[in-house]
N, C-alpha and C positions, 0 to 999 in steps of 0.2 A: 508396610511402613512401620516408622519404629514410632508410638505416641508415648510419652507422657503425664500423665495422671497425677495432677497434685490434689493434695486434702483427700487422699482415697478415704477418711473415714465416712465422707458422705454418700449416700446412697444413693444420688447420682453417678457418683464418681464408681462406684461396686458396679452396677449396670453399666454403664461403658467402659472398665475393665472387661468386663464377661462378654459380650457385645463386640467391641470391635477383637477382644482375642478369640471369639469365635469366626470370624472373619477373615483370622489368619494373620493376625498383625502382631506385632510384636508390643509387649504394655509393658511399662516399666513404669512403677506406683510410689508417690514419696506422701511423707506425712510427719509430723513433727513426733511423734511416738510409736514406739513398737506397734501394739497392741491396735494400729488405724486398721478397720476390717479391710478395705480394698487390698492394703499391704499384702496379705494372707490368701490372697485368690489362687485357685489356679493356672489364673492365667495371668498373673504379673511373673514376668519369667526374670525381671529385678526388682528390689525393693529398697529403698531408700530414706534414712529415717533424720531429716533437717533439722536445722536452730529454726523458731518460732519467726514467721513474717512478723507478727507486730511486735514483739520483744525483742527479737535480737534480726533486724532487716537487715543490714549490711553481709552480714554473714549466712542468711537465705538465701538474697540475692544472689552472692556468690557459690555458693552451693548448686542453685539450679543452673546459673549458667554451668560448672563443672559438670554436672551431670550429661545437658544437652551435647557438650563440647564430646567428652570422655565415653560416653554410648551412643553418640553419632546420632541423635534422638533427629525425627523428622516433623512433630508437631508438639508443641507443648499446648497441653487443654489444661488451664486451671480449673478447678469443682467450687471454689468458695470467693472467699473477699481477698484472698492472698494475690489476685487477679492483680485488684490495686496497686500491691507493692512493687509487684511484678513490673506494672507501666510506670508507676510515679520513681522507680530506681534508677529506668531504663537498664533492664538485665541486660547483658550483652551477649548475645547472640543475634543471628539472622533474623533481618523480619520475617523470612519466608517460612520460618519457623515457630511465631508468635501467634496461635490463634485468640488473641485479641487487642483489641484497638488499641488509641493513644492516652494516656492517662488522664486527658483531656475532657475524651466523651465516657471515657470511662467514671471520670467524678462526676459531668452533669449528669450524666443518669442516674449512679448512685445514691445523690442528690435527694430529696424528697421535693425541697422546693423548688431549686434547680430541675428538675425533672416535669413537674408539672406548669412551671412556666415554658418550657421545651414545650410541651404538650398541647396547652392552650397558644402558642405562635404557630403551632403548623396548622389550628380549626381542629384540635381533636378538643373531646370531651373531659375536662379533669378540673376537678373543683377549687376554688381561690382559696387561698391560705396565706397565714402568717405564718410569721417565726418567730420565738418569743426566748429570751435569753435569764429570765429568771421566773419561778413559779407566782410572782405578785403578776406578771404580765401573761403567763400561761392560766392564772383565774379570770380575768378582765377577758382574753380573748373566748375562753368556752363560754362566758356569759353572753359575750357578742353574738356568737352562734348558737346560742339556744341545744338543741341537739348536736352534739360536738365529735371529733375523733383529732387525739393527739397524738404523736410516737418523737421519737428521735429524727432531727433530720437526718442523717445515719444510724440506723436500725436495720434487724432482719430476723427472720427466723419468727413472727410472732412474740417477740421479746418488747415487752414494756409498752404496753398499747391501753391508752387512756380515754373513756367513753365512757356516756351517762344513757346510751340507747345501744337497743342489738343486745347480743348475747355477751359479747364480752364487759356488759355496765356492771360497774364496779368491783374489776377484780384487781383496778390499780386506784389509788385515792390520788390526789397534787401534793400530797406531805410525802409519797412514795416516790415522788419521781424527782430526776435529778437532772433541773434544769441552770444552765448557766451559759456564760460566753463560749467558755469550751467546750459546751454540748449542749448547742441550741435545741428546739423543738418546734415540731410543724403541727400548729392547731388548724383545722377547716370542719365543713359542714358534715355531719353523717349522712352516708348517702348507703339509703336501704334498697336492696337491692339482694341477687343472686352471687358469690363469689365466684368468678372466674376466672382462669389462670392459663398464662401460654407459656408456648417453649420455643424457640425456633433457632435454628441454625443456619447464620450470615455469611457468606462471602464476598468482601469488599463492597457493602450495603444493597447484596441481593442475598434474598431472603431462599433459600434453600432445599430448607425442613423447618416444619412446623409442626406442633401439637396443642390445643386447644380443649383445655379441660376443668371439670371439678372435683372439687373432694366433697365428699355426701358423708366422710367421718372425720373429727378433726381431734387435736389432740388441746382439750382444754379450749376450744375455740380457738387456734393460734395458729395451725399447721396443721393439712391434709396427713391422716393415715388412711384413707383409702381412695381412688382415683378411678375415675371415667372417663374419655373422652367423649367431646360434645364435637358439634358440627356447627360453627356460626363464624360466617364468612367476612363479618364486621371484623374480628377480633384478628386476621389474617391480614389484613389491608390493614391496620394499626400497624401491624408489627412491621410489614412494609413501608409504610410511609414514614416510620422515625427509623429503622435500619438505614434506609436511602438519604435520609434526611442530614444523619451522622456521618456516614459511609462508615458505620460498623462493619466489624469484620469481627465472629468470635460466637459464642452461645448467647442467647440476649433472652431473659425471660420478662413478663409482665403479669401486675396484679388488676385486675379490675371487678367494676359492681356491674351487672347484667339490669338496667333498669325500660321500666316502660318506653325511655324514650332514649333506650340504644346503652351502648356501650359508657361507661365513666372509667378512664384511667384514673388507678390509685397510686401506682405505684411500680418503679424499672429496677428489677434485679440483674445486673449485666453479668452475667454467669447462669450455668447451667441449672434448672431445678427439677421437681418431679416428671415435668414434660417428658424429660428423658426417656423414662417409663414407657409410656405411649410408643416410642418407634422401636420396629421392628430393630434387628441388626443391621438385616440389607440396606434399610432407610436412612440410620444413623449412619453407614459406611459411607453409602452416595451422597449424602448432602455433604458431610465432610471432604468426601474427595473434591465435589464438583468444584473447581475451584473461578470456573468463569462461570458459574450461576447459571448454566443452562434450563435448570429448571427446577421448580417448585413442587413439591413433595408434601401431602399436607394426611398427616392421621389420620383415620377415618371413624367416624361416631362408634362409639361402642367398646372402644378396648379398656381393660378395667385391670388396676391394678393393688396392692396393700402392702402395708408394713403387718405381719401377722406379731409381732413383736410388743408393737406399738398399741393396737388394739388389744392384747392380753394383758400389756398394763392399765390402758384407760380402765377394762373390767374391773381390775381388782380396786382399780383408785377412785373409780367413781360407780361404785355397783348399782345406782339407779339406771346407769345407760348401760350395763351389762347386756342386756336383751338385746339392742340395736345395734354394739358393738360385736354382739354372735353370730347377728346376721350377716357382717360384713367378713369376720374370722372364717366363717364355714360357707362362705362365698363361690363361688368357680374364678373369682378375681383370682389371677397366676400371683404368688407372693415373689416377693423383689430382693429380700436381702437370704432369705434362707434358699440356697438350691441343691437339693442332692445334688449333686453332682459336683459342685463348688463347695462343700459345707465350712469352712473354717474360717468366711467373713461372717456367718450369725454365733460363732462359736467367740470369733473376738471381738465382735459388738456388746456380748455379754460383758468380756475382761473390760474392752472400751471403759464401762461405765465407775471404772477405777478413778478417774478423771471427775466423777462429779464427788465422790467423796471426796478427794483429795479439793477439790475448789470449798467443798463446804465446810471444811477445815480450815480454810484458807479466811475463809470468811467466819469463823467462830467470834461468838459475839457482834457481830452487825448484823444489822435489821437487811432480811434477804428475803424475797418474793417467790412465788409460784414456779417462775421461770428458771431456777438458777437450774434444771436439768439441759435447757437448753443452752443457757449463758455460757455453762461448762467444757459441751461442747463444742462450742465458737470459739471460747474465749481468746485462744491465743492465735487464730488467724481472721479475726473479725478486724474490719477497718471502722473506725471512729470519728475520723475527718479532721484529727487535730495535727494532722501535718500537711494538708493546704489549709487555704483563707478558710476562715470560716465564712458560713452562707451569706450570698448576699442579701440583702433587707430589702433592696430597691431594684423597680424595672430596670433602669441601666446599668447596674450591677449585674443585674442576670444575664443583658442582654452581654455586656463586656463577656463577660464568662462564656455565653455561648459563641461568641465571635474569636475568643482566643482558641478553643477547640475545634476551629473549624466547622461549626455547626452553625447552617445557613439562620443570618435574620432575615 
């Protein structure tokens, strides 16, 4: 088959390059700049460098369809939020070509409060929230809840995450964050607990493949650099019952807290994430072919993977976790972006980081945060939410919402 790979700078995207072109398949890699590592694989046998989905969309759009049309491409797998643009355009091309849904359930899940109103209609576990459209109404609501966690109703990546408990208290203040109508925020309760995280791969809302796992390293508390899989059969039948629920079709990943009393949904990334990691080749090949969902395919406890990249900078930048971050460096965890064999995606993940100089330029003279490593590399295929409605504030709203996307009430 001939796949598709957009956003290869992500390193989901570099593993299922290397993954399914070890497989035999033909990868053709696009990314908004030269320098995206997946571009650079050995096994993207084309490469192709677009106008930006969230700056210049009309002309991505059209781009990707060219591309699918013009290299006769047999699936397109987007890696990031460019997924969005993707539905909310309607590229033109075959659906039988689209591996992902309609831009429908694609916003409710992207959603934060759309999402966990989803969550709580089906009987799953995921905590009551507001949304709040100016930071006078994001103080009032973290006072309401006492121990609190706020982000973006559209966020990712560990970017801009607000909390007065946990590890991440106080590394954002309310003077820091930048709430308004056109980028509302979802305040609810902190809910302490274990981070656990899935991955799984849909076919027309059967569920596939799945991986099920933690990160025991993280980068700044934000984002796994190093990765385990765990075995907890709760978090398999989640991803089931909202796959089914939606009739997703596409990569579907989930954030949740591991607590005393079961699983809590945090949070739906409709795109591919470190899960990826987790599956073998064969495993990533068959749940992707299978395309009538004959069966379910699930990781098994124990496979352990790292960015060795990632954890040589938290040493240098944070040399009290040096120790803990050695342990996971000199690991037998197999590393993800560097592979002899493949070498010249950790060669231009180096160049890559040309991109956050040039944003921190961009941003000379504004007051800029922690994250802009991450922001930088998002920034120009990250979706915002400001071109649909913004969120809804009321149960019938949400419910409209989830009835227009064909997502049962």
């Amino acid at each position: 088959m001939r796949f598709l790979i957009t956003t290869s700078r992500m390193p989901c995207a570099i593993d299922e390059i290397r993954k399914l072109g070890e497989r035999g398949h033909e990868i053709i890699a696009s990314d908004t700049f030269f320098s995206a590592p997946g571009n650079h694989s050995r096994y993207a046998t084309k490469r192709f460098v677009t106008p930006s989905p969230r700056h210049d969309t009309e002309r991505f759009v059209a781009e990707i369809a060219r591309i699918v049309d013009t290299e006769q491409v047999d699936l397109v797998l987007p890696a990031f939020e460019e997924v969005l643009f993707l539905a909310k355009h309607d590229v033109p091309m075959p659906r039988s070509r689209r591996f992902f849904p309609s831009f429908h359930v694609l916003e409710t899940l992207q959603d934060k409060y759309r999402f966990g109103a989803l969550a709580r209609r089906l009987g799953l576990n995921a905590p009551e929230a507001v949304v709040v459209t100016s930071r006078e109404d994001l103080r009032r609501a973290a006072a309401r809840f006492g121990d609190y966690f706020a982000k973006p109703v559209n966020s990712r990546g560990g970017v801009d995450l607000l909390t007065n408990a946990g590890a991440r208290a106080g590394m954002l203040t309310i003077e820091d964050c930048d709430v308004s109508k056109a980028s509302p925020w979802l305040v609810q309760p902190y809910v302490e607990g274990r981070d656990v995280c899935t991955f799984s791969i849909v076919q027309h809302g059967v569920v596939t493949g799945h991986a099920t796992y933690i990160h025991p390293r993280e980068i700044e508390h934000s984002g796994g650099i190093a990765f385990e899989s765990v075995d907890i059969p709760e978090c398999v039948t989640i991803a089931q019952r909202i796959a089914a629920a939606t009739h997703y079709h596409g990569q579907l990943s989930f954030d949740m807290i591991e607590t005393p009393r079961g699983m809590v949904l945090i949070e739906c990334n409709p795109r591919p994430t470190a899960g990826v990691h987790m599956m073998s080749p064969d495993m990533l090949e068959a749940a992707l072919l299978d395309e009538r969902g004959r069966e379910l395919r699930v990781v098994p406890p124990g496979v352990r993977r790292k960015y060795a990249i990632a954890l040589l900078r938290d040493m240098i930048l944070h040399v009290d976790e040096a120790k803990e971050d050695a342990k996971y460096l000199f690991s037998d965890a197999k590393e993800v972006v560097t592979d002899r064999d493949d070498w010249k995606p950790a060669v231009y993940q180096v160049f890559s980081y040309g991109r956050v100089i040039a944003y921190r330029r961009k941003l000379a003279g504004k007051h800029e945060r922690k994250m802009d490593l991450k922001k930088a590399y998002f920034e120009d295929v990250s979706w915002d939410g400001s071109e649909p409605t913004s969120a809804p504030t009321s149960r019938r709203a949400v419910g409209s919402a989830m009835q227009a996307g064909g997502i049962p009430r």
